[in-house]
Kinemage of the C-alpha trace (Angstrom):
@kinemage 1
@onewidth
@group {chain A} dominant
@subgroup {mainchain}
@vectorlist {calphas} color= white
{ca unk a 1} P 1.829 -30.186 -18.404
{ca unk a 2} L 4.906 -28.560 -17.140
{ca unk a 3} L 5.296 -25.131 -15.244
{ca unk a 4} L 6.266 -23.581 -18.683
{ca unk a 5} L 3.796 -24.432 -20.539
{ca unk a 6} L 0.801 -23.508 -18.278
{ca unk a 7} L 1.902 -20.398 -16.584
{ca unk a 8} L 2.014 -17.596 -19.347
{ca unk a 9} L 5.130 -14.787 -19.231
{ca unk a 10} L 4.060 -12.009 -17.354
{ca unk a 11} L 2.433 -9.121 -19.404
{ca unk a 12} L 4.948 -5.678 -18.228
{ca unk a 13} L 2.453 -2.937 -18.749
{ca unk a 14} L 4.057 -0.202 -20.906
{ca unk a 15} L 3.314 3.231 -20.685
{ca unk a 16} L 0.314 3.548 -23.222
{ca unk a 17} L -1.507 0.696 -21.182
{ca unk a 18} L -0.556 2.724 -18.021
{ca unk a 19} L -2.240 5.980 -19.548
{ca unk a 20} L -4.937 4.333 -20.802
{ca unk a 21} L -5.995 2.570 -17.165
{ca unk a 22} L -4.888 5.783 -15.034
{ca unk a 23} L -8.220 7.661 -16.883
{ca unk a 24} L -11.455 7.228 -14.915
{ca unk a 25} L -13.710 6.719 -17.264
{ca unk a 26} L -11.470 3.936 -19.352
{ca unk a 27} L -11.631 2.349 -16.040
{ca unk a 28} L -15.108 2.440 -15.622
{ca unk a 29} L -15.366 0.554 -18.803
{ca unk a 30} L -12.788 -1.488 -17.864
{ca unk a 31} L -15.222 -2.850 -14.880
{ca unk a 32} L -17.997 -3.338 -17.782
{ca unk a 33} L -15.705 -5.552 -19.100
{ca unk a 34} L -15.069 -7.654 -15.958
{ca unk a 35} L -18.699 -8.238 -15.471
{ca unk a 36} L -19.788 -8.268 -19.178
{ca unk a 37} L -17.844 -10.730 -22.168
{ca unk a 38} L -18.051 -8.485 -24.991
{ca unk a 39} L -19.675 -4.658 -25.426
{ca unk a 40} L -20.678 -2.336 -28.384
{ca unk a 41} L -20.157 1.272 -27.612
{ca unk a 42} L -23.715 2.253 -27.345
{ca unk a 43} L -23.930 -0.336 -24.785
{ca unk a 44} L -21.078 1.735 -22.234
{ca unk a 45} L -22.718 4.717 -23.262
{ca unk a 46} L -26.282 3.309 -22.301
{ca unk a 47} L -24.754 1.928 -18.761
{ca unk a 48} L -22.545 4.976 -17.977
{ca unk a 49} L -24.300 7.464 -19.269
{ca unk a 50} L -21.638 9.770 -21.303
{ca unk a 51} L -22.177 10.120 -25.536
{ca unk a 52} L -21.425 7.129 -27.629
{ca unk a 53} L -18.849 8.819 -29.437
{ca unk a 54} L -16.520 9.649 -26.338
{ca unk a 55} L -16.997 6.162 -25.556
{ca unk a 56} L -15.741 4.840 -29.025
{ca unk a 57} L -12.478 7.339 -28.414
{ca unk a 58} L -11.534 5.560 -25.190
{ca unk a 59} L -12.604 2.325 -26.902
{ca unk a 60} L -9.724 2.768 -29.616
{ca unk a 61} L -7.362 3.904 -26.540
{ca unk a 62} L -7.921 0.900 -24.967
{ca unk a 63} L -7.217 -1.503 -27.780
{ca unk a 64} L -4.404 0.555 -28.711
{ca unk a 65} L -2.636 -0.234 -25.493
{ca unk a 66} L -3.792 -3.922 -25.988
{ca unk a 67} L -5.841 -3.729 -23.127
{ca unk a 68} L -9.084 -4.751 -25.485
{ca unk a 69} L -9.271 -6.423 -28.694
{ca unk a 70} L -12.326 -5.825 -31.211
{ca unk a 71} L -14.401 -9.217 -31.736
{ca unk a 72} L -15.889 -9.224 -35.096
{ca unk a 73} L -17.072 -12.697 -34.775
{ca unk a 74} L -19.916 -11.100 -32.521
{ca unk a 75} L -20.977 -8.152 -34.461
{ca unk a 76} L -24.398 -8.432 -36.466
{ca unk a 77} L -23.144 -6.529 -39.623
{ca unk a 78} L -20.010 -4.651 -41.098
{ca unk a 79} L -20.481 -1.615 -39.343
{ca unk a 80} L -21.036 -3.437 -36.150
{ca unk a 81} L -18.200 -3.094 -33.460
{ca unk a 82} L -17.646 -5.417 -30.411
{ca unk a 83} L -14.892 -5.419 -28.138
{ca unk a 84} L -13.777 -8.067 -25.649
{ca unk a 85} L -11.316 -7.273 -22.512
{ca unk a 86} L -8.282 -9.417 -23.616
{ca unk a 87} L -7.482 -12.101 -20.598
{ca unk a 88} L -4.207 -11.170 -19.630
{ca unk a 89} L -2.607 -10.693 -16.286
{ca unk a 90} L -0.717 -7.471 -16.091
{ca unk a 91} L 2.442 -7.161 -14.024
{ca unk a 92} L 3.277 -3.466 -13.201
{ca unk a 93} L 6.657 -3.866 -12.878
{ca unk a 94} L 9.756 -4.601 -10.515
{ca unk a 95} L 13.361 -5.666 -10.211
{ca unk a 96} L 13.073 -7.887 -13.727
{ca unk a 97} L 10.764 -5.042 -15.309
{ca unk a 98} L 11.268 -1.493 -14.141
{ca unk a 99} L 8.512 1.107 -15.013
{ca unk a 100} L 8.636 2.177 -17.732
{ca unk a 101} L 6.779 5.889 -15.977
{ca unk a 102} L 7.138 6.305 -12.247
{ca unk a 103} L 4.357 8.630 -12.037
{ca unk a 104} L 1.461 6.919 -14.171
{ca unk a 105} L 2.433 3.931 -12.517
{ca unk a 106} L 2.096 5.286 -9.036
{ca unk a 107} L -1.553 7.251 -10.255
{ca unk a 108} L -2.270 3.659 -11.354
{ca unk a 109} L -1.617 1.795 -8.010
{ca unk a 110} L -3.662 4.618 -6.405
{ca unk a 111} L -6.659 3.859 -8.633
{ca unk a 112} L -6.173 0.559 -7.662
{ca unk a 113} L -6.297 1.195 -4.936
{ca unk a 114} L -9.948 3.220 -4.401
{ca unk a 115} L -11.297 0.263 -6.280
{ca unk a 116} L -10.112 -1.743 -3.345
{ca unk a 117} L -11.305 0.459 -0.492
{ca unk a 118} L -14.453 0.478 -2.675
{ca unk a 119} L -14.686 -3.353 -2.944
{ca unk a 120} L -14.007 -3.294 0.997
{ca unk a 121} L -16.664 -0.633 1.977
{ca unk a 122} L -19.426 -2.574 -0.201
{ca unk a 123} L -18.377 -6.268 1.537
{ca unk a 124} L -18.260 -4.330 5.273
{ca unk a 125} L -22.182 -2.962 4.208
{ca unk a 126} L -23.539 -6.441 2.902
{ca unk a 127} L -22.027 -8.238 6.133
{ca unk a 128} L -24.938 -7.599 8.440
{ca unk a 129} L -27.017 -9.075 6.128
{ca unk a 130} L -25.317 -12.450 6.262
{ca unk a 131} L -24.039 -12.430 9.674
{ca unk a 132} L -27.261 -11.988 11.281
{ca unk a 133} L -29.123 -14.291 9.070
{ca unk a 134} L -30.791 -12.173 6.934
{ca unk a 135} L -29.456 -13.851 3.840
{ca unk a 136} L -28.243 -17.137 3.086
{ca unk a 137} L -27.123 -15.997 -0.435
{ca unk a 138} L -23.223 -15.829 -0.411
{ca unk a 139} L -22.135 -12.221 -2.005
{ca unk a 140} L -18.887 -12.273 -0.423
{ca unk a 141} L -16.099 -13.110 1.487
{ca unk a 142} L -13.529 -12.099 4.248
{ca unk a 143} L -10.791 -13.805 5.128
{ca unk a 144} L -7.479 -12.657 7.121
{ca unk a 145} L -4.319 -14.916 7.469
{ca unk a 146} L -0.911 -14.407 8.732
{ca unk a 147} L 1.761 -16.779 7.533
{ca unk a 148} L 5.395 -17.252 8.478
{ca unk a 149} L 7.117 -17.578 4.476
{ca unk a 150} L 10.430 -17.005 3.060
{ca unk a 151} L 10.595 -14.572 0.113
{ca unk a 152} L 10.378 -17.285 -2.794
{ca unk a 153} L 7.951 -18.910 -0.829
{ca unk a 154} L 5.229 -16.259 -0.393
{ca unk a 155} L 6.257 -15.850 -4.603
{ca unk a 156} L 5.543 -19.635 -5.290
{ca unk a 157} L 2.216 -18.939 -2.954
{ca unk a 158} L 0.755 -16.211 -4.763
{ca unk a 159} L 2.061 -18.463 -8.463
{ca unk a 160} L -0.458 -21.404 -7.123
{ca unk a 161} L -3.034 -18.940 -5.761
{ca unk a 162} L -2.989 -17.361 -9.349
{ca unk a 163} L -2.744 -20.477 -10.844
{ca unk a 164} L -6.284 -21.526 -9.396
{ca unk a 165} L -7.910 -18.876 -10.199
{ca unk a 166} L -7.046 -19.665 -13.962
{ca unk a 167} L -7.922 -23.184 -13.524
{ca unk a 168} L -11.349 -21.709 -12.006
{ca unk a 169} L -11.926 -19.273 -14.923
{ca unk a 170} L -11.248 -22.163 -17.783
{ca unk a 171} L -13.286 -24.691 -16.494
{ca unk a 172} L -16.256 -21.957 -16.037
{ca unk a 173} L -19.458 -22.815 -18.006
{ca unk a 174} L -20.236 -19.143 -19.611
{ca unk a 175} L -23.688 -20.397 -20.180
{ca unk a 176} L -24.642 -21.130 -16.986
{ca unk a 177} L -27.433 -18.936 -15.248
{ca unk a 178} L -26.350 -18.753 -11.960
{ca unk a 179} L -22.851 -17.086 -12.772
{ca unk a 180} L -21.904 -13.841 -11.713
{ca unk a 181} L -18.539 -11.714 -11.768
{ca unk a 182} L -16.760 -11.737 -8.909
{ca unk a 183} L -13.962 -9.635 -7.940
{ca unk a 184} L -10.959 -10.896 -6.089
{ca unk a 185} L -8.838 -8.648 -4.345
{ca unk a 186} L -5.345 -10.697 -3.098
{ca unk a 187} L -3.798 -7.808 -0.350
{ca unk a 188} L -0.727 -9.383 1.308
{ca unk a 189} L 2.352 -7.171 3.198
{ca unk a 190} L 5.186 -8.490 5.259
{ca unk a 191} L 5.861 -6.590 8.275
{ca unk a 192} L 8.816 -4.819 6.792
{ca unk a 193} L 6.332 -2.085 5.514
Protein backbone atom coordinates (compact mmCIF):
# COMPACT_ATOMS: atom_id res chain seq x y z
CA UNK A 1 0.00 0.00 0.00
CA UNK A 2 1.51 3.27 -0.85
CA UNK A 3 1.70 6.55 1.32
CA UNK A 4 -1.40 7.81 -0.68
CA UNK A 5 -3.49 5.41 -0.28
CA UNK A 6 -3.21 4.79 3.52
CA UNK A 7 -2.77 8.19 4.94
CA UNK A 8 -6.19 10.07 4.45
CA UNK A 9 -6.12 14.13 3.40
CA UNK A 10 -6.22 16.04 6.35
CA UNK A 11 -9.77 17.10 7.55
CA UNK A 12 -9.35 21.50 7.79
CA UNK A 13 -11.93 22.19 10.41
CA UNK A 14 -14.26 24.96 9.15
CA UNK A 15 -15.87 27.33 11.21
CA UNK A 16 -19.23 25.46 12.07
CA UNK A 17 -17.03 22.44 13.38
CA UNK A 18 -14.98 25.12 15.29
CA UNK A 19 -18.29 26.52 16.97
CA UNK A 20 -19.63 23.45 17.54
CA UNK A 21 -16.32 22.00 19.63
CA UNK A 22 -15.56 25.56 21.33
CA UNK A 23 -19.17 24.86 23.46
CA UNK A 24 -18.63 22.97 26.72
CA UNK A 25 -21.19 20.89 26.82
CA UNK A 26 -20.80 19.61 22.91
CA UNK A 27 -17.48 18.77 24.24
CA UNK A 28 -18.53 16.91 27.02
CA UNK A 29 -20.39 14.74 24.65
CA UNK A 30 -17.74 14.73 22.49
CA UNK A 31 -15.66 12.71 25.37
CA UNK A 32 -18.88 10.27 25.55
CA UNK A 33 -18.09 9.60 22.25
CA UNK A 34 -14.38 8.77 22.71
CA UNK A 35 -15.13 6.30 25.36
CA UNK A 36 -18.55 5.06 24.06
CA UNK A 37 -19.15 3.73 19.98
CA UNK A 38 -22.51 4.96 19.45
CA UNK A 39 -25.16 7.03 21.93
CA UNK A 40 -28.96 7.85 21.94
CA UNK A 41 -29.71 11.17 23.46
CA UNK A 42 -31.29 9.96 26.57
CA UNK A 43 -28.17 8.16 27.12
CA UNK A 44 -25.90 11.87 27.33
CA UNK A 45 -28.67 13.16 29.14
CA UNK A 46 -28.65 10.13 31.68
CA UNK A 47 -24.58 10.46 32.01
CA UNK A 48 -24.42 14.30 32.09
CA UNK A 49 -27.23 15.09 33.64
CA UNK A 50 -28.86 18.14 31.51
CA UNK A 51 -32.67 17.45 29.67
CA UNK A 52 -32.77 15.15 26.74
CA UNK A 53 -33.98 17.70 24.55
CA UNK A 54 -30.93 20.19 24.95
CA UNK A 55 -28.95 17.24 24.32
CA UNK A 56 -30.71 16.35 20.93
CA UNK A 57 -30.04 20.33 19.93
CA UNK A 58 -26.28 19.95 20.34
CA UNK A 59 -26.67 16.47 18.83
CA UNK A 60 -27.96 18.05 15.41
CA UNK A 61 -25.04 20.81 15.90
CA UNK A 62 -22.67 18.32 15.96
CA UNK A 63 -23.63 16.35 12.90
CA UNK A 64 -24.20 19.47 11.19
CA UNK A 65 -20.56 20.37 11.40
CA UNK A 66 -19.80 16.66 10.45
CA UNK A 67 -18.35 16.09 13.62
CA UNK A 68 -21.07 13.04 14.22
CA UNK A 69 -23.02 11.08 11.88
CA UNK A 70 -26.51 9.40 12.91
CA UNK A 71 -26.26 5.40 12.74
CA UNK A 72 -29.56 4.01 11.92
CA UNK A 73 -28.24 0.59 11.55
CA UNK A 74 -28.20 0.60 15.51
CA UNK A 75 -31.48 2.05 16.38
CA UNK A 76 -34.31 -0.46 17.61
CA UNK A 77 -37.22 1.29 15.71
CA UNK A 78 -38.02 4.37 13.38
CA UNK A 79 -38.11 6.81 15.94
CA UNK A 80 -34.93 5.54 17.39
CA UNK A 81 -31.80 7.87 16.99
CA UNK A 82 -28.09 6.80 17.36
CA UNK A 83 -25.18 8.74 16.65
CA UNK A 84 -21.57 7.65 16.17
CA UNK A 85 -18.42 10.20 16.48
CA UNK A 86 -17.21 10.04 12.80
CA UNK A 87 -13.27 8.83 12.82
CA UNK A 88 -11.63 11.61 11.38
CA UNK A 89 -8.50 13.44 12.30
CA UNK A 90 -9.02 17.14 12.35
CA UNK A 91 -6.26 19.53 11.36
CA UNK A 92 -6.88 23.11 12.71
CA UNK A 93 -5.13 24.78 10.29
CA UNK A 94 -1.70 26.35 9.09
CA UNK A 95 0.41 27.61 6.22
CA UNK A 96 -1.59 25.11 3.56
CA UNK A 97 -5.01 25.81 5.49
CA UNK A 98 -5.41 29.14 7.22
CA UNK A 99 -8.32 29.51 9.78
CA UNK A 100 -10.95 30.01 8.59
CA UNK A 101 -11.86 32.20 12.43
CA UNK A 102 -8.88 33.33 14.43
CA UNK A 103 -10.79 33.63 17.49
CA UNK A 104 -12.90 30.26 17.69
CA UNK A 105 -9.88 28.68 16.71
CA UNK A 106 -7.77 30.12 19.45
CA UNK A 107 -11.03 29.41 22.20
CA UNK A 108 -10.63 25.94 20.64
CA UNK A 109 -6.85 25.35 21.29
CA UNK A 110 -7.57 26.69 24.81
CA UNK A 111 -10.20 24.01 25.42
CA UNK A 112 -7.78 21.79 24.27
CA UNK A 113 -5.90 22.66 26.15
CA UNK A 114 -7.76 22.28 29.91
CA UNK A 115 -8.51 18.83 28.63
CA UNK A 116 -4.80 18.36 28.60
CA UNK A 117 -3.90 19.90 31.96
CA UNK A 118 -6.90 17.76 33.01
CA UNK A 119 -5.53 14.51 31.48
CA UNK A 120 -2.09 15.57 33.22
CA UNK A 121 -3.49 16.33 36.77
CA UNK A 122 -5.48 12.84 36.75
CA UNK A 123 -2.05 10.75 35.47
CA UNK A 124 0.19 12.97 38.27
CA UNK A 125 -2.79 11.64 41.06
CA UNK A 126 -2.86 7.86 39.89
CA UNK A 127 1.14 7.80 39.88
CA UNK A 128 1.61 7.01 43.54
CA UNK A 129 -0.43 4.26 43.14
CA UNK A 130 1.81 2.55 40.62
CA UNK A 131 5.07 3.84 41.62
CA UNK A 132 4.93 2.60 45.03
CA UNK A 133 3.42 -0.67 44.20
CA UNK A 134 0.12 -0.27 45.06
CA UNK A 135 -1.15 -1.34 41.68
CA UNK A 136 0.14 -3.40 39.05
CA UNK A 137 -2.78 -2.40 36.73
CA UNK A 138 -1.33 -0.02 34.00
CA UNK A 139 -3.78 3.25 33.78
CA UNK A 140 -1.22 5.33 32.30
CA UNK A 141 1.78 6.56 31.02
CA UNK A 142 4.57 9.28 31.13
CA UNK A 143 7.09 9.63 28.95
CA UNK A 144 9.49 12.77 28.15
CA UNK A 145 11.98 12.82 25.15
CA UNK A 146 14.10 15.39 23.60
CA UNK A 147 15.20 14.83 20.04
CA UNK A 148 17.57 16.69 17.76
CA UNK A 149 15.13 16.78 14.14
CA UNK A 150 15.01 18.92 11.19
CA UNK A 151 11.62 20.51 10.40
CA UNK A 152 10.35 17.74 7.82
CA UNK A 153 11.72 15.35 10.02
CA UNK A 154 9.87 15.99 13.30
CA UNK A 155 6.67 16.24 10.37
CA UNK A 156 7.48 12.68 8.96
CA UNK A 157 7.79 11.70 12.95
CA UNK A 158 4.57 12.76 14.10
CA UNK A 159 3.05 11.12 10.17
CA UNK A 160 4.45 7.52 11.54
CA UNK A 161 3.48 8.24 15.17
CA UNK A 162 -0.10 8.96 13.76
CA UNK A 163 0.14 6.37 11.48
CA UNK A 164 0.40 3.72 14.42
CA UNK A 165 -2.03 4.79 16.22
CA UNK A 166 -4.41 4.05 13.16
CA UNK A 167 -2.86 0.79 12.62
CA UNK A 168 -3.59 0.25 16.54
CA UNK A 169 -7.25 1.41 16.31
CA UNK A 170 -8.05 -0.97 13.04
CA UNK A 171 -6.69 -3.97 14.21
CA UNK A 172 -8.66 -3.41 17.72
CA UNK A 173 -11.12 -6.25 18.57
CA UNK A 174 -14.33 -4.00 19.72
CA UNK A 175 -15.58 -7.08 21.39
CA UNK A 176 -13.03 -7.71 23.57
CA UNK A 177 -13.65 -7.28 27.45
CA UNK A 178 -10.64 -5.99 28.59
CA UNK A 179 -10.68 -2.77 26.28
CA UNK A 180 -10.87 0.55 27.51
CA UNK A 181 -10.54 4.18 25.91
CA UNK A 182 -7.52 5.64 26.22
CA UNK A 183 -6.57 9.09 25.60
CA UNK A 184 -3.36 10.09 23.96
CA UNK A 185 -2.10 13.39 24.32
CA UNK A 186 1.16 13.95 21.67
CA UNK A 187 2.73 17.59 23.27
CA UNK A 188 5.95 18.36 21.34
CA UNK A 189 7.71 22.20 21.08
CA UNK A 190 11.05 23.10 19.66
CA UNK A 191 12.93 25.49 21.63
CA UNK A 192 12.10 28.37 19.39
CA UNK A 193 8.91 28.94 21.57
Amino acid sequence: MSEEQKRPDPVWMTTAMLKAYTHPLRREILQLFRRREHLRAADIAEELGVAANSVSFHLRVLADAGLIDEAPERARDRRDRVWVARRQALSLGGPESPVTDEVLSGVMVSAIAEEHQELLRRVVAWTPEYISGRTAEVHATFSQRSVRLTGAEFDALMERIEDVMTEAVDAHDRDDPDSRPWQVDILAADDRI
